[in-house]
N, C-alpha and C positions, 0 to 999 in steps of 0.2 A: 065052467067060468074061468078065464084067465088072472093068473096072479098077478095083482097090483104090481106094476112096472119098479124096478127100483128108484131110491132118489136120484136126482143126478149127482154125480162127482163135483168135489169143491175145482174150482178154477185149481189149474198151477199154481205155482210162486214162481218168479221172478227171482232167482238167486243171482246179481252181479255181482262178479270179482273184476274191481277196477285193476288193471294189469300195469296200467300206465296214461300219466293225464301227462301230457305235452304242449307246448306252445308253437304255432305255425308263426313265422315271420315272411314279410314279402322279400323277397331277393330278386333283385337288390331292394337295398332299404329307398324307399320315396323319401324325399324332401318333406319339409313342415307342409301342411296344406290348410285352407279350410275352403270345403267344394262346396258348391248351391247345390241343393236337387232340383230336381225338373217340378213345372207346377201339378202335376200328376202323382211324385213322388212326396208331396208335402200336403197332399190330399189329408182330413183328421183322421178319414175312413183306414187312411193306409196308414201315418206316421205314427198311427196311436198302435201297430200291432207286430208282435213278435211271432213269424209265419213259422210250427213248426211241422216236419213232414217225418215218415219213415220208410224206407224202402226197404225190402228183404231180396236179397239175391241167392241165385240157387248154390252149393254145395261147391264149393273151390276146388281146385287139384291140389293134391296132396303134396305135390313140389313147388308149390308156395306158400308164404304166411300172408294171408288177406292182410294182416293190421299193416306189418311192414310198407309192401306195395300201396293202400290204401296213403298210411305219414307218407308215404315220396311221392305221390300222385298232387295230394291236396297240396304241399309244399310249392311244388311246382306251378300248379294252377292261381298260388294267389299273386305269382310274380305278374301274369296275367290283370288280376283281380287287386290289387290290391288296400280298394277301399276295403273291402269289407272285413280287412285287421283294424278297420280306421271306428271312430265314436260317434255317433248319430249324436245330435244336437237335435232338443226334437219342439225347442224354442222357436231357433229361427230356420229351422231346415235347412243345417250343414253337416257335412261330414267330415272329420276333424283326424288328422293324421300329424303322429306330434314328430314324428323328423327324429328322435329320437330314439331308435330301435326297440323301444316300448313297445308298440303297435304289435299286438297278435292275436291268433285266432285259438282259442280253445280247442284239443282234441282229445276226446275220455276213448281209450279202447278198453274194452273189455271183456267177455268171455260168459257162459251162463252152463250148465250143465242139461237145460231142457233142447230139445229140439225145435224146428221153425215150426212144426206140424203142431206142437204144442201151444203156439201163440196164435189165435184166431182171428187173423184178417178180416175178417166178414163180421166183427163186433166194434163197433166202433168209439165205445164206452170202455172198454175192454183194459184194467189198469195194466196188465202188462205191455199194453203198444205205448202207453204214455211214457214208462221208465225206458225207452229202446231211443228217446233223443233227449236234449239239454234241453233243463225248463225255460222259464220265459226268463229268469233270472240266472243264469248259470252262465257259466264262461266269460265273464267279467263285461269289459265298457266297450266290448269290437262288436260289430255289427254280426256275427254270424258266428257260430259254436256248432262244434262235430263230436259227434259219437259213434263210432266203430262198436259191438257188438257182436263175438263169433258163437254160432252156439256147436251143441257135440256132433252134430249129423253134419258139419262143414257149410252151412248156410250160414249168413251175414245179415245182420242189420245196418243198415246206416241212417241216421237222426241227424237233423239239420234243422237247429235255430235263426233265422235270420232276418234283419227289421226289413220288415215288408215295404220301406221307404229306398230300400237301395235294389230292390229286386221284385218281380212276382214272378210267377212259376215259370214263366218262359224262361226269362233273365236268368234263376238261379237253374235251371236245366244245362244253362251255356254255359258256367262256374264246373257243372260236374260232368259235362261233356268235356269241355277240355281237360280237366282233369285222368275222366276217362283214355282219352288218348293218351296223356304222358304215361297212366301206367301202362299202355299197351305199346309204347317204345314208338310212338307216332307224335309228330308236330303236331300243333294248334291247328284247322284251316284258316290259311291266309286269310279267304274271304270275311271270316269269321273274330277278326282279331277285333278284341273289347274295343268299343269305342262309349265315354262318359258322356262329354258335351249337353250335360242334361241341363242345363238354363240357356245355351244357346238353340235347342232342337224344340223344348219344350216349357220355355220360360212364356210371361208374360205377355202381353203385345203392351206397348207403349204411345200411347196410353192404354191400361186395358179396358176392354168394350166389349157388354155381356151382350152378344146379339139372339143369341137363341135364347126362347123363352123357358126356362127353368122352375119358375114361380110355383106351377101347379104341382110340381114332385116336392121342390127344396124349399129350406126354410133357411131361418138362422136362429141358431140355439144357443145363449150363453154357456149351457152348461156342457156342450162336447166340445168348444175349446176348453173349460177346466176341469170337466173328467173325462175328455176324449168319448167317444158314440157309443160306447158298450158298457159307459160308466152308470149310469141309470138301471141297465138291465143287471149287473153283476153286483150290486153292492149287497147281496144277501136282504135284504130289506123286505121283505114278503112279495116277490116277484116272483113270476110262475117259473116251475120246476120243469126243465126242458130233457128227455132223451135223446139218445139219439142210436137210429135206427138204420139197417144195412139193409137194402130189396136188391135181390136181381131180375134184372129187366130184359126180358126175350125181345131178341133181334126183330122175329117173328111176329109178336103182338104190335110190336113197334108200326112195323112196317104197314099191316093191317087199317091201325088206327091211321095211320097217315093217309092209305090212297083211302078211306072214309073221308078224310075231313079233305083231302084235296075234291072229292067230288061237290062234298057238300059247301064249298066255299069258290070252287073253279082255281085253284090254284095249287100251285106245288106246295108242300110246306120241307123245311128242313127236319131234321128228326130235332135237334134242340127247338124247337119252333112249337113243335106238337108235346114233348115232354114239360116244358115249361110251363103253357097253358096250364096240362094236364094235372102236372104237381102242384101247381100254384091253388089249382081250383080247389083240389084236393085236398088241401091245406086250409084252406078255409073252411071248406065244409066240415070238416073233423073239428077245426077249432069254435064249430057250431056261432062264429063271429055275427055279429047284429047286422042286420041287412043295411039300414047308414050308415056306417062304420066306412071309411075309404081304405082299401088295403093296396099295398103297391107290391109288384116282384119288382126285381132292381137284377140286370145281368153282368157280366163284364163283357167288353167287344174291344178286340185287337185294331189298333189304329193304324196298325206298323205302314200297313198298305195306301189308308184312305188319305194322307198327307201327301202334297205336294212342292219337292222331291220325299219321295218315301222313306224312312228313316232308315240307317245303315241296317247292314245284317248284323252289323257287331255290337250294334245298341242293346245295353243289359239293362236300363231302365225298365219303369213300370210303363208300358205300353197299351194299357186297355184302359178305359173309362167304362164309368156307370152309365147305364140303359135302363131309363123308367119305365114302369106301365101302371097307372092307376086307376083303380074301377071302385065302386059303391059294394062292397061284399053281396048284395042280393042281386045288385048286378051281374058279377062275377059269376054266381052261382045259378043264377036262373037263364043267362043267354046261351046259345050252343056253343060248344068247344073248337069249333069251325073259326068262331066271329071271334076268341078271346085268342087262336091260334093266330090271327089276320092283323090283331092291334098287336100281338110282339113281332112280326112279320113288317109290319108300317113301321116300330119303334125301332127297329135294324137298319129299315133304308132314309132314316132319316138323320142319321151320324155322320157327316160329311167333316171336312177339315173347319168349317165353321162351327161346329157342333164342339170338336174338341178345343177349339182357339179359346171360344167361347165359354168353356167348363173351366179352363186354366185359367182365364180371367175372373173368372165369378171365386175363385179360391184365394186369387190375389186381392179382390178387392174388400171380399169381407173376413180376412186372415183378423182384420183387429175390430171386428165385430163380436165374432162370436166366429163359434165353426157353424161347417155348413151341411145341414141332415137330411134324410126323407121323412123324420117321424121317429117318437119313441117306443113307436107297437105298431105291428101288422106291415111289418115290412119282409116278404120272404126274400131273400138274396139267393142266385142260382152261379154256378160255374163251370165250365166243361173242360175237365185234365185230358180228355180221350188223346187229345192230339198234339202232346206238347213235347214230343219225340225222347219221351220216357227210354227207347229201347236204346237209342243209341248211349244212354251212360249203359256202358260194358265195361268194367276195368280189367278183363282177357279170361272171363268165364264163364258170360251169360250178361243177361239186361234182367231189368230184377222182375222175380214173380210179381209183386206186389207195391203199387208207391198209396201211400195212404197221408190224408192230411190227419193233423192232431190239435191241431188250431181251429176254433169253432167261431170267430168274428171275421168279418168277413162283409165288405160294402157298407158296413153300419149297422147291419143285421146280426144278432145272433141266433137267428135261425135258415143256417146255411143247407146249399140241398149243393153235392159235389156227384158229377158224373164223371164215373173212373172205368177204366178199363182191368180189365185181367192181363196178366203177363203172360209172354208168350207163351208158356210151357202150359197155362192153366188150358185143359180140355175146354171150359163153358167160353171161354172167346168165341168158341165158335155159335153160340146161341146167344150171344147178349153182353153186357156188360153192368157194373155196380152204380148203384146211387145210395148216397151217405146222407141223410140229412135230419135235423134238427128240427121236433115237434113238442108242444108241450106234452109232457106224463099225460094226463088224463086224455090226452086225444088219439095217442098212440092206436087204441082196438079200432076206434071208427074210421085213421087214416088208411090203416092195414087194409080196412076193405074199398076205401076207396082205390089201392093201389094194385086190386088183384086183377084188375081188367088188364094190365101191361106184366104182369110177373109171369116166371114161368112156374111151373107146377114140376114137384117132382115125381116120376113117373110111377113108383111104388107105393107112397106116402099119398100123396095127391096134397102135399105141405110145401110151403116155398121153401129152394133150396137152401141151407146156411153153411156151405161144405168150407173148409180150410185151405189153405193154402196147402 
């Protein structure tokens, strides 16, 4: 008989030594301002949240100081950038820069004695990833707040708070890619040079005119204009207690379940096409949801292209809109994964430039109604970081192992499902990639199995992998 396995060991601690908390100014100093954002950027889904993320990069060379080059990297980059030393107004949707060399951006460097191997990536609940950025209150009235992080094996953290009205991931990618370059002694790309213009590119149409029909997903809700989308779900009030959960997902099962469901439907499907379905279903089924019940997934889709002229390369705005799909939960669950793979496939090709004219319009004209939501429950929200050129922030020793969100609202949903890639140096790139997402506590064992058809197995254990960074 084998002996009862030990308990496991308590998590780390987090030991921070603040080394040095700084202020970023834009150089040169901007003029007084007050900017409009784009109607995308004044969205409730987005004005109401503070996006924060964390990246780990591998081990510096020892003939540099990460934090130093890090302060002259970001410095430099907000001359670039420099709303986001500026004040969200989150009233009327402006951004507020007082002309007054006041304007700056928070930056905490600081130092830990544990190693990166010691903070587990693949936990996504995990309190040590939450202290590695600035919380949703921290670094005072600018739009965006940095934390530097070195720990003793020469790996980095970097934490980035930022209102998700002046940027989404692409956007703030372009902030730490330039940055990227100045530390690495290279110019901006020309092509590439910020361009704002967000009420002239993505403002209203005048008069505006909702042409696409919206009704069947959106509503209007007194109350997420005056507690914003997430205020319902977060007020502690006896509202379900949500985890959240890390799976890796084989290249290999992937691909499988796709050429299945392209035969069984005659058509190709994308992999976010076939994963979306998947987890959505999945999702409901776990949450054992009443077969009348309407549940809707909700995605984000890049519009940068589907506009005519297409908007600059240098546009750092929020560039994606929400994508509905709404089915009867016993709907959902009893049709084939083929047909549920086919309606978000339909909900893709039907986003044209009227589709977004029309979403900017529908935000301007009931801005003094109420805000505008899918629902207080049963809304899964999806997003895909795979491709948002993570690798090119390099500040001249590598692209980071790991970019991880730590912000869980997300389209009006707080229950977000984030497909992430591994960094390059991670071995399992080569078999798949991470999904992050948000189920209630009790549902957690019955999603697990619904999610093992797509996971991979590890080959000793025959247990999904949960390996570290």
């Amino acid at each position: 008989m084998e002996p009862p396995a030990p308990p496991p060991l308590p998590p780390p601690q987090l030991h921070l030594r603040v080394l040095d908390s700084v202020k970023l100014s834009p150089a040169p100093q901007p003029p007084a301002s007050s900017l409009p954002l784009s109607g995308l950027d004044a969205d409730r889904n987005v004005l109401d949240v503070s996006f924060r993320t964390v990246r780990f990069f591998p081990g510096h060379p020892v003939s540099l100081d990460p934090l130093d080059v890090l302060q002259a990297a970001f410095a430099d980059a907000l001359g670039l950038f420099p709303q986001l030393a500026g004040s969200l107004l989150r009233d009327d949707g402006r951004v507020v820069l007082s002309g007054t060399g006041d304007d700056a951006v928070a930056l905490v460097l600081a130092a830990t004695d544990l190693s990166v191997v010691d903070v587990d990536a693949d936990r996504p609940d995990s309190p040590l990833l939450d202290r590695l950025a600035p919380g949703d209150s921290d670094g005072g009235p600018a739009a965006l707040a940095l934390q530097v992080t070195r720990f003793t094996c020469g790996g980095v953290a970097l934490g980035m708070r930022v209102a998700h009205a002046l940027c989404d991931g692409a956007g703030s990618t372009k902030f730490l890619v330039a940055a990227a370059r100045f530390a690495r002694g290279l110019e901006p790309e020309a092509a590439a040079e910020p361009v704002w213009d967000r009420r002239e590119l993505l403002g209203p149409r005048n008069p505006p005119r909702v042409v696409t029909p919206f009704d069947a997903v959106l509503s209007t809700d007194d109350d997420v204009a005056r507690l914003g989308p997430y205020g319902a779900a977060s007020d502690g009030q006896g509202h379900e207690r949500l985890a959240r959960e890390c799976f890796h997902v084989s290249d290999a099962r992937v691909e499988a379940l796709r050429a299945r469901l392209a035969a069984d439907a005659g058509v190709k499907f994308t992999t976010f096409e076939v994963l979306a379905a998947f987890i959505w279903r999945a999702k409901v089924k776990a949450n054992q949801t009443t077969p009348d019940e309407t549940v809707k997934m909700v995605y984000s889709m890049n519009i940068s292209a589907l506009l005519d002229p297409p908007l600059p390369a240098g546009y750092w705005g929020n560039v994606c809109v929400p994508v509905y799909v709404a089915l009867a939960a016993g709907d959902l669950v009893g049709r084939p994964l083929a047909e549920t793979a086919s309606l978000v496939r339909k909900s893709k090709r039907g986003v044209d430039e009227e589709y977004v004219r029309s979403y900017v319009d529908l935000q301007e004209l009931r801005r003094g109604e109420g805000g505008v939501t899918a629902g207080r429950r049963g809304v899964s929200a999806f997003t895909d970081w795979r491709r948002l050129g993570h690798s090119e922030v390099d500040f001249g020793w590598g692209g980071p192992d790991a970019v991880l969100p730590l912000s869980w609202r997300l389209l009006g949903s707080t229950q977000p499902c984030f497909l992430l890639p591994y960094g390059a140096g991670d071995e399992r790139r080569r078999r798949g990639f991470k999904v992050f997402v948000a189920v209630p506590e009790e549902a957690v064992p019955r999603f697990r199995e619904e999610m093992d058809v797509i996971l991979w197995q590890d080959e000793h254990t025959g247990c999904t992998s949960v390996g570290k960074l």
